[in-house]
C-alpha positions in Angstrom: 0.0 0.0 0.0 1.4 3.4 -0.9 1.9 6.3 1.7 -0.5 9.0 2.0 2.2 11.3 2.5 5.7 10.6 1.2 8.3 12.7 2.3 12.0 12.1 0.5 15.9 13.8 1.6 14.1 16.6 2.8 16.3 19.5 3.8 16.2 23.2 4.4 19.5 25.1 4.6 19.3 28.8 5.8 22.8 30.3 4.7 25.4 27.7 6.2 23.3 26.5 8.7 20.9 23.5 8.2 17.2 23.3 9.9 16.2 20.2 8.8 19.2 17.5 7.4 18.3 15.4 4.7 15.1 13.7 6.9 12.8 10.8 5.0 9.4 9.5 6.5 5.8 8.6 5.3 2.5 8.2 6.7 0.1 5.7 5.4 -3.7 6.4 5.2 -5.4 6.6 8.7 -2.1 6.7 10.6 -0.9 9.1 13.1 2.6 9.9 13.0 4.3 11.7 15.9 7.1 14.3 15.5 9.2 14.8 18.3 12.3 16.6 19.3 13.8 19.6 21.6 12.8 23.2 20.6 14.9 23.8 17.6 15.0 20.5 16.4 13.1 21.4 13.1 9.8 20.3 13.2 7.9 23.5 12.5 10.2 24.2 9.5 9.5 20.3 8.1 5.4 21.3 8.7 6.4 24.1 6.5 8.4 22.7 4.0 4.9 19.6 4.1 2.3 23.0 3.2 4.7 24.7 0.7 4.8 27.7 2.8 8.4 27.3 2.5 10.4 26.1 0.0 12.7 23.4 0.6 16.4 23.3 -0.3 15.9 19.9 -1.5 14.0 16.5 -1.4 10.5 15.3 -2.4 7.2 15.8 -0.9 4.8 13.1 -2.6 0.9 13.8 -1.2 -1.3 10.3 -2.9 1.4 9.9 -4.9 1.3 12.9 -6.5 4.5 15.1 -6.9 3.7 18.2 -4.6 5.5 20.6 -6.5 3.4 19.3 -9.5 0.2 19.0 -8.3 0.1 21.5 -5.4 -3.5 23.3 -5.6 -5.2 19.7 -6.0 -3.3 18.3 -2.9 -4.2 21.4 -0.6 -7.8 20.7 -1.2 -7.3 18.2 0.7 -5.1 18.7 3.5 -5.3 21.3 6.5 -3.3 22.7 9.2 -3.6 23.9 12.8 -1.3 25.2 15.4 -1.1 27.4 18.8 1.2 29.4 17.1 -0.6 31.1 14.3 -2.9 33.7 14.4 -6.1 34.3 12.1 -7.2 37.8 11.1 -7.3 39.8 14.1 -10.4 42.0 13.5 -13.0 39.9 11.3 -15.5 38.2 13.1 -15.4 33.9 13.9 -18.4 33.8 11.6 -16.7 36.0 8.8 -12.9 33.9 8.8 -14.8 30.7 8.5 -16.9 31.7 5.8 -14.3 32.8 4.3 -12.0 29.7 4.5 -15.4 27.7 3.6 -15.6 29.9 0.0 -11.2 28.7 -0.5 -12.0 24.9 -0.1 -15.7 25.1 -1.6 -17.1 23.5 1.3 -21.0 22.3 0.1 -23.4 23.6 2.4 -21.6 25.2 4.6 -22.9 27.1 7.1 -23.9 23.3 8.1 -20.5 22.4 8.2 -19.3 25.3 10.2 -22.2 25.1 13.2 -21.4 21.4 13.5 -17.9 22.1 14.5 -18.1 24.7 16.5 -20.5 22.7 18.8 -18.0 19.5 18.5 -15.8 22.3 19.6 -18.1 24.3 22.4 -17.7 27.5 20.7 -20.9 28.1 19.1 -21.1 31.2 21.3 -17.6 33.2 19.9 -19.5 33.4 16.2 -19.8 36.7 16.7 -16.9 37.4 18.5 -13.6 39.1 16.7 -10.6 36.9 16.7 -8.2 39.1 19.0 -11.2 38.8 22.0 -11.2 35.5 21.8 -9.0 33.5 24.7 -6.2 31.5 23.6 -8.1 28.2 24.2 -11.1 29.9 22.4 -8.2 30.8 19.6 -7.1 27.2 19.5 -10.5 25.6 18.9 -11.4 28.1 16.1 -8.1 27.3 14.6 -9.0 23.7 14.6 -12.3 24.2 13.5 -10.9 25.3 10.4 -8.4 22.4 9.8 -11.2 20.5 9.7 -13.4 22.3 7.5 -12.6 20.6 4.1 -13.1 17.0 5.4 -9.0 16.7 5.4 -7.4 13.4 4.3 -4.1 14.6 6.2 -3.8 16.8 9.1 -0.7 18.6 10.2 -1.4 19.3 13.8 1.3 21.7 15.8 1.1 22.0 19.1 -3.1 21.3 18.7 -3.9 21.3 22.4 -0.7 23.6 23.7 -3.4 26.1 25.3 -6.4 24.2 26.5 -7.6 23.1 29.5 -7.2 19.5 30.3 -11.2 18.8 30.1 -11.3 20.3 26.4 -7.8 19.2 25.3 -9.6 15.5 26.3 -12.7 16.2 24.3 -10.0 17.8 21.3 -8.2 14.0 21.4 -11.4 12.0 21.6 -12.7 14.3 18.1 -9.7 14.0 16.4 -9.8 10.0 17.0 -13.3 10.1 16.2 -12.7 11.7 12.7 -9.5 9.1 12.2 -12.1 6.3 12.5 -15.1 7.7 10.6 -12.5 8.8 8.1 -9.4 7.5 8.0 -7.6 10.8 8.5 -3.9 10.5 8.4 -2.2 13.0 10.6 1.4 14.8 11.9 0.6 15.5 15.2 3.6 17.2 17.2 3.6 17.7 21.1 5.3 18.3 24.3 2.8 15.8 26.1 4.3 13.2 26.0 1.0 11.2 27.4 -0.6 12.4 24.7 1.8 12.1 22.1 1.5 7.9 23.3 -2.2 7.9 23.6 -2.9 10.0 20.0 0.2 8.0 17.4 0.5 4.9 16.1 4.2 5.4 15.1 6.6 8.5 16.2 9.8 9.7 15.3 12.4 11.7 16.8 14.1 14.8 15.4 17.5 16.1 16.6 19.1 19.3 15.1 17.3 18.6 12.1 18.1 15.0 12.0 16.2 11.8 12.4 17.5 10.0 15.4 14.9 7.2 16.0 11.6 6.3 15.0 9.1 3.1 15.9 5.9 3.0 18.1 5.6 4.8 21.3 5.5 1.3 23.4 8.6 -0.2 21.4 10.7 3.5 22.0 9.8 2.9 25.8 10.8 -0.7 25.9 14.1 1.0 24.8 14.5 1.7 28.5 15.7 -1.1 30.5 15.3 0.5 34.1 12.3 0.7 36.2 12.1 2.8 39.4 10.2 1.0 42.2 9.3 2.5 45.1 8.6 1.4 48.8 7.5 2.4 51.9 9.4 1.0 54.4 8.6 2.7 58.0 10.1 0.2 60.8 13.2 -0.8 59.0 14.8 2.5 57.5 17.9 2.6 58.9 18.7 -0.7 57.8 16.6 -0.5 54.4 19.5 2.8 54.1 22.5 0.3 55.0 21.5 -2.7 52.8 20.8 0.0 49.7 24.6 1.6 50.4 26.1 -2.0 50.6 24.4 -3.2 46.8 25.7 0.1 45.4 22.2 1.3 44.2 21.3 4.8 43.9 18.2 6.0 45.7 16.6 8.6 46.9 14.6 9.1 50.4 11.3 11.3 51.1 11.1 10.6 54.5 9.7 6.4 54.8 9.7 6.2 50.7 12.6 4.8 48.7 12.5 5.0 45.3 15.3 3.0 43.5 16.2 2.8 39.7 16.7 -0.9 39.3 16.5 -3.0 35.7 12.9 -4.9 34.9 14.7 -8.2 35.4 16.7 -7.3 38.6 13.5 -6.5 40.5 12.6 -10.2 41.2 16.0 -10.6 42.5 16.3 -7.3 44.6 12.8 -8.3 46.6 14.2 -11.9 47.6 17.3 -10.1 48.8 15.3 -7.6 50.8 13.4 -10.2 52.4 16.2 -12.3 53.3 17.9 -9.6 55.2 14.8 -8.7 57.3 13.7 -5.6 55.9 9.9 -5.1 55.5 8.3 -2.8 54.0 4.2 -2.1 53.8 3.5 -0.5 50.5 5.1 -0.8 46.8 4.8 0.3 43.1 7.0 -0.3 40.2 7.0 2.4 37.2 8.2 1.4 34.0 9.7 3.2 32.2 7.6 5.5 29.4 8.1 7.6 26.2 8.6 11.0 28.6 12.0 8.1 29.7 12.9 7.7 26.4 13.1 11.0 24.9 14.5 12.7 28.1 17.7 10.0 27.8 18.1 10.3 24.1 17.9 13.7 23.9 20.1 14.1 26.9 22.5 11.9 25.9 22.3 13.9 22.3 22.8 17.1 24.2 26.0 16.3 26.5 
């Protein structure tokens, strides 16, 4: 099956100094694809480079396998964009800036289309409103109402919940996964939340200094990760819990009866027997393992030292 979106040696050189380095990726139809990395990474510049708004120094972006630079009007019909960091035309009305973006795609019917997602969204009430008096959750949502507009076969989604509360940045995930299944939307979604960035994509990768540096699915970039923490509360035998941790040479840290210990998945069994065999109890205990937030703090730290 061919990609939805194809994207081939892409790179964008400003003068000497290189955004995005020679980067290659796809998305196939109905699949979210995460883009990840540090601020500067080159993400936003790639997004760019995907919408033509600027003008890559080389590569190939291939949109249902059509060339992009060949066939860009009929792809844009049918992809859209949204991000925290754009604005809309400060002074026209809600009402006025969808209407207009309606007219651009030729949207049938749709003043329809318009007051169905601004209730999916909850903001049938800023119709009225001009765009700068808006909030900048209310901002958000309008721009997102408009990435959806022309029923999008890809979405390139920027930051799409950055400014939203966590109740409507919920009901934001649920509609986009709703309009993935009725439609088999593929998407770009990039994000700082990592527990979204795991709950929203089927397959992520990772850009560094405008450079891929891994890519898979958020479970398998976790598994990456071989060391749990597990943490116990251990109230009658702390002085000795401190002693035994000092003698097996394993970091820890202390908040008053809690020990929390970095210790690999397959160590843990081991570690427990130990514990019990020199006499140290302990009433409660949880083991975290390790998640995508793990994985991209190490990789990118180990990138940046």
């Amino acid at each position: 099956m061919s990609p939805i979106l194809d994207v081939k040696n892409l790179t964008k050189q400003f003068g000497s100094f290189t955004a995005v380095n020679d980067i290659s990726f796809f998305i196939q139809e109905g699949e979210v694809l995460g883009l990840l990395g540090p601020n500067g990474a080159g993400k936003t510049t790639t997004i760019q480079m995907l919408l033509g708004v600027m003008e890559q120094t080389k590569g190939e972006v291939s949109y249902f396998n059509k060339s992009f630079k060949n066939h860009r009007e009929e792809i844009l019909k049918q992809v859209n964009y949204s991000s925290t960091y754009i604005s809309l035309p400060w002074l026209f009305t809600v009402s006025e800036i969808l209407e207009c973006f309606a007219r651009l795609y030729e949207i049938p019917d749709k003043q329809k289309r318009i007051d169905k997602l601004l209730k999916e969204f909850e903001i049938e009430d800023v119709k009225k409103k001009q765009f700068f008096m808006l909030s900048a959750g209310e901002k958000t949502r309008v721009l997102l109402v408009k990435a959806f507009l022309n029923y999008p076969r890809v979405l390139l989604l920027d930051e799409p919940t950055a400014s939203l509360d966590p109740e409507i940045a919920i009901k934001v995930r649920e509609f986009l996964k709703k309009e993935k299944q009725a439609y088999n939307v593929s998407m770009l979604f990039t994000s700082h939340n990592m527990s979204e960035v795991e709950e929203m994509c089927d397959r992520i990768i990772i850009l560094d200094h405008g450079k891929i540096i891994d890519e898979d699915t958020p479970e398998k970039l976790a598994n990456k990760i071989t060391e749990c923490k597990i943490s116990l509360t251990i109230s009658k035998d702390t002085k000795k819990a401190i002693s035994f941790l000092e003698k097996q040479n394993l970091l820890f840290t202390q908040d008053r009866f809690i020990f929390t210990v970095p210790i690999r998945e397959k160590r843990i069994a081991e570690f427990l027997t130990i514990l019990s065999k020199e006499n140290i109890t302990y009433e409660e205990i949880s083991i975290d393992k390790p998640n995508l937030e793990d994985y991209f703090l190490t990789v990118i730290g180990e990138k940046h030292d």
